[in-house]
N, C-alpha and C positions, 0 to 999 in steps of 0.2 A: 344576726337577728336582732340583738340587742340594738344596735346603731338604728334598724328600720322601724322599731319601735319607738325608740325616741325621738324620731323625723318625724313619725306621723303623730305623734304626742304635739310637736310642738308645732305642726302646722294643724291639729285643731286646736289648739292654745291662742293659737298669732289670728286663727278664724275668727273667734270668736271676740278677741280683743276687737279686731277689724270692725264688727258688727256694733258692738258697743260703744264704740267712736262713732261710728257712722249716727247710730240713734241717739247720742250725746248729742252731737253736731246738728243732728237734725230739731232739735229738743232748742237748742239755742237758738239757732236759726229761727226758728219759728216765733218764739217768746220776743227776739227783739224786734220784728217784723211787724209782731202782732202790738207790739208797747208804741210805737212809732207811729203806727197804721192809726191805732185811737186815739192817740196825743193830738196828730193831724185831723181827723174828725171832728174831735172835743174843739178845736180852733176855728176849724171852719164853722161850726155848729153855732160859737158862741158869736158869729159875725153877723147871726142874724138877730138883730134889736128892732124893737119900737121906735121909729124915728119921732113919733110926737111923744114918745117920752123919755128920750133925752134930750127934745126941748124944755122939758119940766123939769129935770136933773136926775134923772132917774133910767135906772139901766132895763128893762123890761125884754124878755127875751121871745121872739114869736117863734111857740112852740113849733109849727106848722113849718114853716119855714129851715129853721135850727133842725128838725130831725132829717128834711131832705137834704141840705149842707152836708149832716154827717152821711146818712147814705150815699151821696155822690163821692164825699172822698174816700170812703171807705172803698167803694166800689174801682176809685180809678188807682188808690195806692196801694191796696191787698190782691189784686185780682179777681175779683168777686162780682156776685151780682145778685140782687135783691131778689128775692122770693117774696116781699110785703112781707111785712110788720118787719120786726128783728132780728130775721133770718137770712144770711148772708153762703149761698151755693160757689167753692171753687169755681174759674174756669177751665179748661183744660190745662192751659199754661199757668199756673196758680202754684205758687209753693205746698200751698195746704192741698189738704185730699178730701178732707171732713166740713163740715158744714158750722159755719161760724155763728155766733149769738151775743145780740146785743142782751144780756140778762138784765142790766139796769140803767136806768137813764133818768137822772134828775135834775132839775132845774131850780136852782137858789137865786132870785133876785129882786128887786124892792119891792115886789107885788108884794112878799112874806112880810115887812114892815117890823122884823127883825133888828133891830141894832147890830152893827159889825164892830168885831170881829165876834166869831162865836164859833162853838166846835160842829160840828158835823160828826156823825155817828151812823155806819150801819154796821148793825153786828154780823150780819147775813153773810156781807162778802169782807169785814175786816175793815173795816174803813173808819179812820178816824182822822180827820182833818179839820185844820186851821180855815174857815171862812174869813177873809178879810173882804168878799167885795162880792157882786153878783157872781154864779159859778154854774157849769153846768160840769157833770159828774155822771161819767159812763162806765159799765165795765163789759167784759168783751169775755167770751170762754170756744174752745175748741180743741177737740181733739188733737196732737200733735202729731205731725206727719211724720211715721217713722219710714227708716226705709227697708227694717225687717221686724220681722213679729216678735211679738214681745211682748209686754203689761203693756198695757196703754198708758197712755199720760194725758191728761190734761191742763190745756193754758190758762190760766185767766189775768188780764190785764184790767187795770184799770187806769182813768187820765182825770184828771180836774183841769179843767180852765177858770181863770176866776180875773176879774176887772177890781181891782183893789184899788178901795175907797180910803 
């Protein structure tokens, strides 16, 4: 009896470990995905400039432009798809399960008439950053997909792109 108790001891011991790894693993997974996913946005995003003015010398970002950028990469490199505004829906094959958000999105460049370099500050999402050149500054939050229940967790990444002057 003793023996059949300690077996079943340690095969819910080795279960439970099992599960904890798995939403470790999933927890990871997702955070670098998600780090990757907005770094690639924030670059694509900041591809889009003022061409007459960086004839002038000046980096000028069109917002119009720069936010669809990010939405298409975001869309082709997370699996996702835009609901409008900064709401981003899995698809069925998606790593994530929950619904992705763009919470902030800023755009730093010589319109502000700012001298560089200069700090950048939000308290909001923790952010404090070295400005050396135009920049544009996203951050990303979502549920993580576990693969058994649990506490929830939530991600948030953030990316700066910046053209240093």
């Amino acid at each position: 009896m003793e023996t059949t108790l300690k077996t079943v001891l340690f095969i819910l011991l080795f279960a439970f470990i099992i599960q904890m790894q798995y939403n470790l693993d999933a927890d990871k997974t997702a955070t670098r995905q998600l780090k990757n996913g907005i770094e690639l946005a924030v670059h694509d995003a900041a591809m889009a400039v003022n061409p007459e003015k960086i004839a002038e010398g000046k980096i000028v970002f069109d917002e119009n432009q720069a936010i669809n950028n990010l939405k298409a990469s975001l869309e082709a490199n997370l699996n996702v798809r835009s609901n409008g505004g900064y709401v981003y829906t899995p698809n069925k094959t998606s790593f994530y399960k929950n619904d992705l958000y763009i919470v902030d999105l800023v755009f730093l460049d010589d319109r502000l008439g700012k001298p560089y370099p200069f700090t950048y500050e939000d308290p909001t999402y923790n952010i404090i950053e070295q400005i050396n050149g135009p920049s544009i500054i996203a951050v990303i939050t979502t549920e993580s997909p576990r693969w058994f229940n649990g506490r929830k967790t939530f991600i948030r990444q953030a990316a700066v792109y910046e053209y240093k002057k």
